[in-house]
C-alpha positions as CSV (number, residue, x, y, z in Angstrom):
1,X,0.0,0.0,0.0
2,X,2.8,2.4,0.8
3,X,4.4,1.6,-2.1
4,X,1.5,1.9,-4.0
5,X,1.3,5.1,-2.9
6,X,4.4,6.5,-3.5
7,X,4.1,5.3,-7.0
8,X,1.3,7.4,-7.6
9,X,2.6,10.4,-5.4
10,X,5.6,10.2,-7.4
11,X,4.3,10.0,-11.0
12,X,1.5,12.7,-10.2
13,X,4.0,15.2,-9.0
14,X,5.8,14.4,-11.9
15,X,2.9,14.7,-14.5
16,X,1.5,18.2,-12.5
17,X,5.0,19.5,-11.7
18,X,5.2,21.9,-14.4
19,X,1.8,23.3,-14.1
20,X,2.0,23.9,-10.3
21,X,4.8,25.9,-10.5
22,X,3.2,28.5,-13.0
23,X,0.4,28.5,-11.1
24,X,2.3,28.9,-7.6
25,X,4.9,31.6,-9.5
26,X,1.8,33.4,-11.2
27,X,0.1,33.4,-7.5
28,X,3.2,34.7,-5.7
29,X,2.6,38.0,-8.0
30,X,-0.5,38.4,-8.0
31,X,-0.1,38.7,-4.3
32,X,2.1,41.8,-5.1
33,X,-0.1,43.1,-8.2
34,X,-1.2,46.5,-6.9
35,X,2.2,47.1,-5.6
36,X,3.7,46.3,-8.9
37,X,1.6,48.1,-10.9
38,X,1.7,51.2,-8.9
39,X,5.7,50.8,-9.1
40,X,5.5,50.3,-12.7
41,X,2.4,52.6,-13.7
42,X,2.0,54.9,-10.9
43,X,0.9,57.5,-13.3
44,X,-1.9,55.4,-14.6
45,X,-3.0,53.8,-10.4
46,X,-2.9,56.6,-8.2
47,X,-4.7,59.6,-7.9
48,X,-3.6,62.9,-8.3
49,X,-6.0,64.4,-5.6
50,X,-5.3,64.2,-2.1
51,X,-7.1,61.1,-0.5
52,X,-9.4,62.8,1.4
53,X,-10.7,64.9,-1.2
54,X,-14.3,65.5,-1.8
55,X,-15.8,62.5,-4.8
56,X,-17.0,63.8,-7.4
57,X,-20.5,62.5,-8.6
58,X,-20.7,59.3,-9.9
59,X,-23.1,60.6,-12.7
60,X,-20.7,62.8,-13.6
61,X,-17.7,60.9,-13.5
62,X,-19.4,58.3,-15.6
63,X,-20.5,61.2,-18.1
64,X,-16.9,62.2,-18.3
65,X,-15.3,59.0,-19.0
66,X,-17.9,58.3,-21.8
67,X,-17.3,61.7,-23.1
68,X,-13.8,61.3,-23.5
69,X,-14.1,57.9,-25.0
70,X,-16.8,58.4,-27.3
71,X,-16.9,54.7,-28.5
72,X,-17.1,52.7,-25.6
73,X,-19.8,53.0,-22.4
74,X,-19.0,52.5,-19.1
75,X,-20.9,49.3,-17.8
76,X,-19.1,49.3,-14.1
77,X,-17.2,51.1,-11.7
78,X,-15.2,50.4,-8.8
79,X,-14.6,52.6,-6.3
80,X,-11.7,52.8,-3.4
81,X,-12.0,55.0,-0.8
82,X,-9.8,56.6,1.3
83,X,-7.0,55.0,-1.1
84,X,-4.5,56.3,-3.2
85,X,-5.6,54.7,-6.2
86,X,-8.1,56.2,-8.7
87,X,-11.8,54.8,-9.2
88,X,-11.6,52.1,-11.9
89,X,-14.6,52.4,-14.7
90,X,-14.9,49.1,-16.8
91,X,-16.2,49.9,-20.5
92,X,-17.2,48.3,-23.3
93,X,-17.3,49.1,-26.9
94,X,-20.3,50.1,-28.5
95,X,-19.8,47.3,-31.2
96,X,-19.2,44.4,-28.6
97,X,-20.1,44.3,-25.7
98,X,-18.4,41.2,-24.2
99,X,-14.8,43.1,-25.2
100,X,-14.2,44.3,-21.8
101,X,-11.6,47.1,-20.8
102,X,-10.5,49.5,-18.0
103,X,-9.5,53.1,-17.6
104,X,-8.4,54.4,-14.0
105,X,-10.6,57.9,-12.8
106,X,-9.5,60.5,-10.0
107,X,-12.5,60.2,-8.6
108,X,-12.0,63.9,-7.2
109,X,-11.0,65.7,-10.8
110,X,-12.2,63.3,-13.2
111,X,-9.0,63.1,-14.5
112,X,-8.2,59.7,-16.3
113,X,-5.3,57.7,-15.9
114,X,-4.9,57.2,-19.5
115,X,-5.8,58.1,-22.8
116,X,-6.9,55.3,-24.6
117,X,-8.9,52.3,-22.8
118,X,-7.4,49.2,-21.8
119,X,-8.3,45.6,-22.5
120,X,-8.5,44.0,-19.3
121,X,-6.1,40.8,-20.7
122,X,-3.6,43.4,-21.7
123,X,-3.5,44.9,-18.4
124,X,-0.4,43.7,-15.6
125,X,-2.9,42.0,-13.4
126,X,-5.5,40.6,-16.2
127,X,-2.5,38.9,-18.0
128,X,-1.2,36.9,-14.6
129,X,-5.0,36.8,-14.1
130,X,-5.1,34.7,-17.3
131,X,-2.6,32.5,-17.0
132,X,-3.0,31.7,-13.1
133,X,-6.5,30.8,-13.7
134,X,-7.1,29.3,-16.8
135,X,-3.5,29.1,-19.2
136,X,-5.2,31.5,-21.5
137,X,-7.3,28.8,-22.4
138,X,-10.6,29.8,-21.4
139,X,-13.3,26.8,-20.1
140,X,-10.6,23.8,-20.9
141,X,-7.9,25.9,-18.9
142,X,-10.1,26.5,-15.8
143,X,-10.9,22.5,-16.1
144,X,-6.9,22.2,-16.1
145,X,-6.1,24.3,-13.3
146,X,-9.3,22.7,-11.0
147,X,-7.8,19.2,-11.9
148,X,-4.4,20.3,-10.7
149,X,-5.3,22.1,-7.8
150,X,-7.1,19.1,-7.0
151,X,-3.6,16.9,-7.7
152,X,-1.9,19.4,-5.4
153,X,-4.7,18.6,-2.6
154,X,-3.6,15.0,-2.7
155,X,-0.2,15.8,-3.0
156,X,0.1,17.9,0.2
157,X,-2.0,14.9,2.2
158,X,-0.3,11.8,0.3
159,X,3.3,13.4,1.4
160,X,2.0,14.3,5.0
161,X,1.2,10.3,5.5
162,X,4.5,9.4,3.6
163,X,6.8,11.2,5.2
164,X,4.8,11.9,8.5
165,X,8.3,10.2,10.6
166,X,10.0,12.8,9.7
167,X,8.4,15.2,12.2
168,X,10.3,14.3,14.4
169,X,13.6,15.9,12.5
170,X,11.4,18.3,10.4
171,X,14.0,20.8,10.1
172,X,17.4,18.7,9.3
173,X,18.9,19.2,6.1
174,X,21.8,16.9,5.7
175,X,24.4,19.3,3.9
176,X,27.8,17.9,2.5
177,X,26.1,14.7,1.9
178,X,24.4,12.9,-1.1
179,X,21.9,15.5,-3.8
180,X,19.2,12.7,-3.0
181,X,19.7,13.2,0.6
182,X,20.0,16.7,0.7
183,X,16.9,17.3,-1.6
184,X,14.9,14.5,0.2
185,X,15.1,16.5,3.1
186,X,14.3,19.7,1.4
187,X,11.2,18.4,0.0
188,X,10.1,16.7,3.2
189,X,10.6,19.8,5.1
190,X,9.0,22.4,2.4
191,X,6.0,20.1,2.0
192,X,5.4,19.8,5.6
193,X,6.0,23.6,6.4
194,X,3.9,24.4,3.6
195,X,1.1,22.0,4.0
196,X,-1.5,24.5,5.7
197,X,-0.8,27.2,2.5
198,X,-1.2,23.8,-0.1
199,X,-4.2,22.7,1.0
200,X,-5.8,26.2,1.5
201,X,-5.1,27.7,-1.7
202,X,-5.7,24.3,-3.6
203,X,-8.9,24.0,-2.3
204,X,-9.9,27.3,-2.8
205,X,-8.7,27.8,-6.4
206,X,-10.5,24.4,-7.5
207,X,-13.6,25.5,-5.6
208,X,-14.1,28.9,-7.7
209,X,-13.0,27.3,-10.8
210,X,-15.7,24.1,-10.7
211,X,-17.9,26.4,-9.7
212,X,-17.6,28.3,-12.6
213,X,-17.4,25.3,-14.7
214,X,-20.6,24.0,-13.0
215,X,-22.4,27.6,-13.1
216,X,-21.6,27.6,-16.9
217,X,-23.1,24.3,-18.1
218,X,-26.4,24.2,-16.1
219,X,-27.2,28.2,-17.4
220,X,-27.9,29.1,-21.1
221,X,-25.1,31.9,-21.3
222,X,-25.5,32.9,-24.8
223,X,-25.7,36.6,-25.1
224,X,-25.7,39.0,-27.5
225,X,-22.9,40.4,-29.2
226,X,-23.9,43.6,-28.4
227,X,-26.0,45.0,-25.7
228,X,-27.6,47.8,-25.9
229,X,-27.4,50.9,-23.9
230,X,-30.5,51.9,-21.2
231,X,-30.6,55.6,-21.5
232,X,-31.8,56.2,-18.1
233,X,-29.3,54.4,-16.5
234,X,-27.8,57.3,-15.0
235,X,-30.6,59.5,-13.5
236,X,-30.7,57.8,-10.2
237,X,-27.3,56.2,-9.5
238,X,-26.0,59.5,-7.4
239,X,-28.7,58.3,-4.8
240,X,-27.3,55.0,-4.3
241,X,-24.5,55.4,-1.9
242,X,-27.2,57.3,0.2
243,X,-30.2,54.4,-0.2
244,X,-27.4,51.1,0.3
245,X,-26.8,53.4,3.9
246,X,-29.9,54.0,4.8
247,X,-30.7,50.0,4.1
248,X,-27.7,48.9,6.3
249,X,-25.7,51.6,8.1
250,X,-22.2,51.5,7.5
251,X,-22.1,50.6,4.5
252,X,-19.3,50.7,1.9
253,X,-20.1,50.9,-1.5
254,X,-17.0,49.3,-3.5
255,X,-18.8,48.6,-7.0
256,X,-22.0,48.7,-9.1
257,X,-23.0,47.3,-12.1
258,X,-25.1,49.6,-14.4
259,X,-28.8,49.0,-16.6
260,X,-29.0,47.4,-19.6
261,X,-31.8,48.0,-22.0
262,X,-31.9,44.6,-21.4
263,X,-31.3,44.1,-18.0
264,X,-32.9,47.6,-16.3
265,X,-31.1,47.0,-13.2
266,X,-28.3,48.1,-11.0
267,X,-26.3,45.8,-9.1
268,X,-24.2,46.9,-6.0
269,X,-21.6,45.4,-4.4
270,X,-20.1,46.0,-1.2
271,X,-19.3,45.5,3.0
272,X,-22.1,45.6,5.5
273,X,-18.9,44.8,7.8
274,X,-16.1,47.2,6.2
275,X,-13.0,46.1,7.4
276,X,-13.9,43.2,9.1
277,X,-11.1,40.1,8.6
278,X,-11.3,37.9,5.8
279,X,-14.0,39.2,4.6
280,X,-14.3,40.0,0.6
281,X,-15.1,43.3,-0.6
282,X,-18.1,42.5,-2.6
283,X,-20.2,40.1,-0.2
284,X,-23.7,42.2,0.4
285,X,-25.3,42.8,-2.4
286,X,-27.9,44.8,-3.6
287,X,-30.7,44.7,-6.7
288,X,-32.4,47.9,-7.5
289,X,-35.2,48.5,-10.2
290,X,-33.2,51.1,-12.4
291,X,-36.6,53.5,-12.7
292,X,-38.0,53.0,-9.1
293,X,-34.9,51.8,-7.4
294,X,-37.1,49.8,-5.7
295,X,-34.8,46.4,-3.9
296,X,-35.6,43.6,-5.8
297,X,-33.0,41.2,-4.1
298,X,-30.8,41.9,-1.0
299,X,-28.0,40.0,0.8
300,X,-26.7,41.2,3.9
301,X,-23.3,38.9,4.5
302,X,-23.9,39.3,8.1
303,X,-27.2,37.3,8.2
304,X,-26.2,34.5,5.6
305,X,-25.2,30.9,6.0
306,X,-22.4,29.7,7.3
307,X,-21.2,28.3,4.2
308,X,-21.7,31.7,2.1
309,X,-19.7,33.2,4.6
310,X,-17.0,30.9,4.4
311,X,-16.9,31.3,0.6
312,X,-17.3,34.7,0.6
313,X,-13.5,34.4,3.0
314,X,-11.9,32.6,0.2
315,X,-11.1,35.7,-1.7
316,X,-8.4,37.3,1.3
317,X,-7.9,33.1,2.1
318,X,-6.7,33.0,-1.3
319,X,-4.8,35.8,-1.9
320,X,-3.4,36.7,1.8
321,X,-4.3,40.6,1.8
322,X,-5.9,40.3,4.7
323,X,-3.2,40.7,7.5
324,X,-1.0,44.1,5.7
325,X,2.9,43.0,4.4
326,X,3.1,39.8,6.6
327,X,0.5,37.9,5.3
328,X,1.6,39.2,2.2
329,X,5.2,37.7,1.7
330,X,4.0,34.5,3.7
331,X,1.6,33.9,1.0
332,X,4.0,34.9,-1.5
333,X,6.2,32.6,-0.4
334,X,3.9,29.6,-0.4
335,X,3.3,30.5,-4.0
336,X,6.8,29.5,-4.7
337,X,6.6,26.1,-2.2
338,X,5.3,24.3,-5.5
339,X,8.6,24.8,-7.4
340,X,10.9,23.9,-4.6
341,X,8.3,20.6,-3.9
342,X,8.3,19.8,-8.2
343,X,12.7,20.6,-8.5
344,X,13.3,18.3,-5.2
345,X,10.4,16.0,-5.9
346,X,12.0,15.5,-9.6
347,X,15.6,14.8,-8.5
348,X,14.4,12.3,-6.0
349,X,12.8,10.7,-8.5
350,X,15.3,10.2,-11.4
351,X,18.2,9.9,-8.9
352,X,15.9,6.3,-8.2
353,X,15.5,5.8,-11.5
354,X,19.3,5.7,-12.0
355,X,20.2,3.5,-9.2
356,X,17.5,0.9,-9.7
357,X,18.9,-2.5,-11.9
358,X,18.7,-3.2,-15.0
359,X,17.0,-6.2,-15.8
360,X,18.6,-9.0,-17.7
361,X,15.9,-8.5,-20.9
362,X,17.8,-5.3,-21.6
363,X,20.9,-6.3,-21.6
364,X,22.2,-7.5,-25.2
């Protein structure tokens, strides 16, 4: 049985090695992404205002974006406050409407953060987004990345049971003796250290992408190329902050969705709970009748189930931005446990490889 397992251990390691690492790599950045943009585009990320300045109106930020970009219209915005990055207003060309892209706002001046729209894939954190997630290949890629995440899950457990004596010398590393020695310790002692991180941020990852997988097949997405633009979308979204407050005091409103001509709705997203740990930024929700802006469907985070609670913590689970620059380099540096397991993992294996007999059918 133990043997059996290590087989399979082994050869899965082997088989997901390569992918594990780009996902782990890909995750260690994206753990830094708003610090690496703002160090590589600070021009484009923060606003010019000071952060406590006055907001403008939404209305009238949205009206100046479109204004300035007279071929797109702004379907969302997200807002920060109290930050020094700008207000981000997600648009959409008028000829297709599932070709999303982002330009950054001062949400105090109006000002934009760049002249032209960007496509969301094309922008720092959309590209590792990509390839973290799904390879940049869509549905198939977010199948791949589940399966593997799932590997990793058994991985992380199949090692613990395998190797579980070595607790008891969890941190030797026999230097100046054999590579096999030397790297079997290394991988016993990064897998056990980084067990905890493994099966958190496998089980998360897999979790949002079958979910998505599921939510996709049972639903008839197909959508029109080009949606069309509700014209009164704008007359009432200045009172929204004001009615989300008034509906649950305390409120921080981080993002809303705007009407369609098909869909006369607005959809807003924030905290009932702002600042609260691991909590996500977007877990009470509202629905509000674009005309009337009458609530159609509300969810206050505070009084759902257990188990939308816990989902709605996988977000700073998953990413460690929860607990400031320490949580931030620990989870960092679990992104980069999945190379150190796959490089040890690998020389452990061929270095058995080589040593084991030949047997007497290959020899001429």
């Amino acid at each position: 049985m133990r043997k059996r397992l290590w087989q399979l251990h082994s050869w899965l390691g082997l088989f997901a090695g390569l992918g594990l690492v780009l996902i782990g790599l890909t995750g260690s950045v994206l753990v830094f992404h708003h610090e690496i943009t703002r160090a590589l585009q600070p021009d484009r990320v923060l606003r010019e205002s000071p952060v406590d300045a006055p907001r403008l109106p939404l209305s009238q930020l949205i009206t100046t974006v479109e204004t300035a970009q007279p071929d797109f219209w702004v379907r969302g915005w997200l807002l920060y406050h109290g930050d020094e990055r700008r207000d981000v207003a997600y648009l959409t060309p008028h000829a297709d409407s599932n070709d999303w892209h982002i330009v950054t706002v001062d949400p105090a001046t109006g000002t934009l953060g760049t002249a032209t729209p960007v496509a969301t894939h094309d922008t720092i954190y959309g590209w590792f987004v990509d390839l973290h997630y799904t390879f940049f290949a869509d549905h198939v890629g977010l199948v791949l990345t589940a399966l593997l995440a799932i590997i990793f899950i058994f991985l992380s457990l199949s090692g613990l049971y395998l190797h579980r004596a070595f607790f008891k010398t969890v941190f030797r590393l026999r230097w100046g003796q054999s590579w096999r020695l030397f790297s079997s310790d290394v991988h016993k002692a990064v897998g056990i250290a980084s067990l905890p991180f493994n099966l958190l941020l496998g089980f998360t990852g897999a979790y949002w992408n079958i979910a998505h997988v599921i939510e996709e097949m049972s639903h008839d997405h197909e959508e029109a190329e080009v949606w069309t633009t509700y014209e009164g979308r704008l007359d009432r979204v200045d009172e929204l902050p004001a009615l989300a407050e008034s509906q649950w005091p305390g409120y921080a409103f981080n993002y809303v969705y705007l009407p369609t001509a098909e869909d006369q709705q607005f959809y807003v997203f924030g905290q009932t709970e702002p600042g609260a740990a691991l909590r996500s930024r977007y877990g009470s929700t509202l629905w509000l009748d674009a005309a009337s802006l009458e609530i159609n469907y509300e969810k206050d985070l505070r009084n759902a189930g257990l188990w939308a609670r816990v989902v709605d913590s996988f977000e700073p689970l998953h990413f460690g931005d929860f607990g400031g620059l320490v949580s931030k380099i620990l989870w960092c540096l679990a992104g980069l446990a999945p190379g150190a397991l796959t490089l040890s993992g690998a020389l452990i294996w061929f270095h058995r490889r080589r040593k084991q007999p030949r047997s007497p059918t290959s020899v001429v």
